[in-house]
N, C-alpha and C positions, 0 to 999 in steps of 0.2 A: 908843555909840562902839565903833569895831573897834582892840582889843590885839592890833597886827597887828606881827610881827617878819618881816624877809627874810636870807636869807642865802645863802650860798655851800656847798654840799656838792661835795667831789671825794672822790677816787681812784682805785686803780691797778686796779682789778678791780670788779666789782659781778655779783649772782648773785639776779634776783627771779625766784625757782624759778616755772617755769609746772607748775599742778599737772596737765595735761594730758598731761607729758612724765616725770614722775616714780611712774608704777607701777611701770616697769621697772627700779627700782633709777640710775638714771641721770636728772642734774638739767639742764635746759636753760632759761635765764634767757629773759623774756618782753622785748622792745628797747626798756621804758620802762618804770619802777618803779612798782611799785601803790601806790595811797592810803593804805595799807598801811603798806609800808617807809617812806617817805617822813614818816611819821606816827610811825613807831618813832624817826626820826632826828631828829623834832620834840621826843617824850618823853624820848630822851635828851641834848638841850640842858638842859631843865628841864622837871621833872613835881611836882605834886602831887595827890592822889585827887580835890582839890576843884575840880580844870580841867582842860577837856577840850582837846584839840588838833584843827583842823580846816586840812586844807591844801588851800589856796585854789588853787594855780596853781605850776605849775615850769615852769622854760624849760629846753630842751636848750641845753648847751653847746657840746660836742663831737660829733663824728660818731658813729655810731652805728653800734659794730665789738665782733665776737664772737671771740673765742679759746678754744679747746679744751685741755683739761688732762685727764690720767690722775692717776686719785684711785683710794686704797687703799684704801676703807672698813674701817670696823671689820666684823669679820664675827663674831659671839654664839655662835655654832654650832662655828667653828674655820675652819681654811685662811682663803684669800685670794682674792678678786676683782676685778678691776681693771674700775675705772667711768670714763665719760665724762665733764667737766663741762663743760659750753658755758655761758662765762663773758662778761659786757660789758668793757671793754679801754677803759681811760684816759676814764673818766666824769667828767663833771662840770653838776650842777644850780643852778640857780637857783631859789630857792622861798620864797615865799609862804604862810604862815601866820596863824591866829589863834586868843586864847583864850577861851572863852567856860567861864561856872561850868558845874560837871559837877549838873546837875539832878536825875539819877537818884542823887544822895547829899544827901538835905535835910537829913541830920543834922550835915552841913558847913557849912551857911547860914553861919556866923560867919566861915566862910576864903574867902570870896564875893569876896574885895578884888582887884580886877583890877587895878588901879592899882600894887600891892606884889607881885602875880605877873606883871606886864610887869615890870616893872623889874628882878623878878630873873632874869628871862627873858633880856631884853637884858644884862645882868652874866654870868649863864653862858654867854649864844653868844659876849661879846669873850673868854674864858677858853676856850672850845674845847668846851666842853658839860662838863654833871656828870658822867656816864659814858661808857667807850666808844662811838664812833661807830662803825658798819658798815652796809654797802649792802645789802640783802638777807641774806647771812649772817654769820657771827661770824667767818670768815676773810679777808671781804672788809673791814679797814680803811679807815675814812676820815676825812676834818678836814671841820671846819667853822669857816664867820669872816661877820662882819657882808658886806654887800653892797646897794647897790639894786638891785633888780626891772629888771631890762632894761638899766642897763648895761652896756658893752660889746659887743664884736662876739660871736653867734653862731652856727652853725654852719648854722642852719635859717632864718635870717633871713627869706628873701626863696624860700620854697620851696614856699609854699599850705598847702593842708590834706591833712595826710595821714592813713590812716585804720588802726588795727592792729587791727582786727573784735575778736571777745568775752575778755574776760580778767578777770582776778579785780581785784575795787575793794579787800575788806575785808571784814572780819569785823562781826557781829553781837554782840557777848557778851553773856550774862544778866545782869538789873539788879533792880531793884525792879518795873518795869513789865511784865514778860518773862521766861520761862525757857530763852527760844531760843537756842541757838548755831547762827547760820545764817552763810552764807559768801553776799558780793554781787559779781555781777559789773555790767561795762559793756561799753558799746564806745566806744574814747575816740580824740578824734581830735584831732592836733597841727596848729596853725594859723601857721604861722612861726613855728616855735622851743615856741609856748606850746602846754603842756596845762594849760584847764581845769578841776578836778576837782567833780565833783556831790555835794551833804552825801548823807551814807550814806541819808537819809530820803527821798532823790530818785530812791536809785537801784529801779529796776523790777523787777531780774533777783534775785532772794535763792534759796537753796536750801536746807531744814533739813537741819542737821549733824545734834545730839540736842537732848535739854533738859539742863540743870545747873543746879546749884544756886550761889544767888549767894555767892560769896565775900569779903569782906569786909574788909580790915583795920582794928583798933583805935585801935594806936598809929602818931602821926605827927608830926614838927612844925608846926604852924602856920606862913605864911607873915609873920604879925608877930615872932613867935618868930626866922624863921630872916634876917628882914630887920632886925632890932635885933644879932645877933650880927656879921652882915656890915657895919653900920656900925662897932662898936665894935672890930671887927677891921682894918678899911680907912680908916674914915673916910667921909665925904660925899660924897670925890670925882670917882669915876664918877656917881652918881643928879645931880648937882648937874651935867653935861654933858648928859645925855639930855634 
């Protein structure tokens, strides 16, 4: 069975830095968010070590418009420089997700319960997610709320397929099975509104960063742990709706 949540991501700004445009000190956002971000905005509805996030499909909302801003950077050295940002302008997704246990942590088997990590999955997207939401970087704000998958009018409805040649999917991190940190691209193509997206294991294109060593955390709560707190603090009656 697929522990598949959809929701709604907006807002006012979104910035998924193409790394292609960012040697020269200057960020210019890629015109549809990588597997990536989209993936960051899944972790922070709800994450725990023992489940992994895979995003299945986003539809575009809105039109697909770039605005330019002058940005200060911090400069280490001293004085001042003034950078370009070429930023996405009034975003808004549709997306499609699912959970599946994080296999490369077997020392987790016992928090394997997908049934109590949907559920608290769907409780944190109707609260707006666990942590801050942002579209590519930490300036770019945004909300998130339940929704279904293709409701609504969208922007790309009725437009074919359109194609934005090679671009970053995602990262690679080192596990138990691998010391690689490798970065994967695609080439991803929008089909009326929908992208899409390939499990990282599909994708073709990878390139070695370096190697690292795998890093680990200890302590966590379990999701019966933190699903017994949230009844005795709420009660039944959200999980008793779903």
């Amino acid at each position: 069975m697929a522990w598949t949540i959809e929701f709604l991501v907006y807002g006012r700004n979104a910035l998924f830095t193409d790394p292609f445009s960012k040697t020269g000190g200057e960020k210019t956002t890629t015109l549809i968010p990588t597997y990536e971000a989209m993936k960051g905005v899944a972790e922070s509805i709800y994450w725990k070590p023992s489940i992994k996030w895979h995003i299945d499909s986003i539809r575009v909302m809105k039109s697909i418009r770039t605005e330019s801003k002058g940005v200060l950077p911090r400069v280490y050295s001293g004085g001042k420089m003034l950078s370009l940002y070429t930023y996405l302008h009034d975003v808004a997704y549709q997306v499609r997700a699912t959970i599946s246990p994080n296999e490369s942590r077997p020392d987790l088997k016992n928090d394997y319960n997908m049934v109590k990590h949907h559920q608290m999955a769907l409780r944190s997207l109707d609260k707006g997610g666990r942590r801050d939401i942002f579209l590519g970087v930490r300036e770019c704000q945004a909300y998130v709320e339940p929704c279904k998958f293709g409701s609504e009018d969208g922007e790309y409805d009725s437009t074919g397929t359109i194609g934005f040649g090679l671009m970053v999917h995602g990262f690679n991190y080192p596990n138990n099975r691998s010391k690689l940190f490798e970065v994967r691209f695609w080439k991803p193509e929008m089909l009326n509104g929908i992208i899409n997206f390939p499990k990282p294991s599909d994708c073709i294109y990878t390139r070695k960063i370096r190697e690292m060593n795998v890093k680990q955390g200890a302590r966590f709560q379990s999701v019966d742990d933190a699903l017994d707190i949230l009844i005795r603090e709420d009660g039944l009656g959200f999980f008793n709706n779903i």
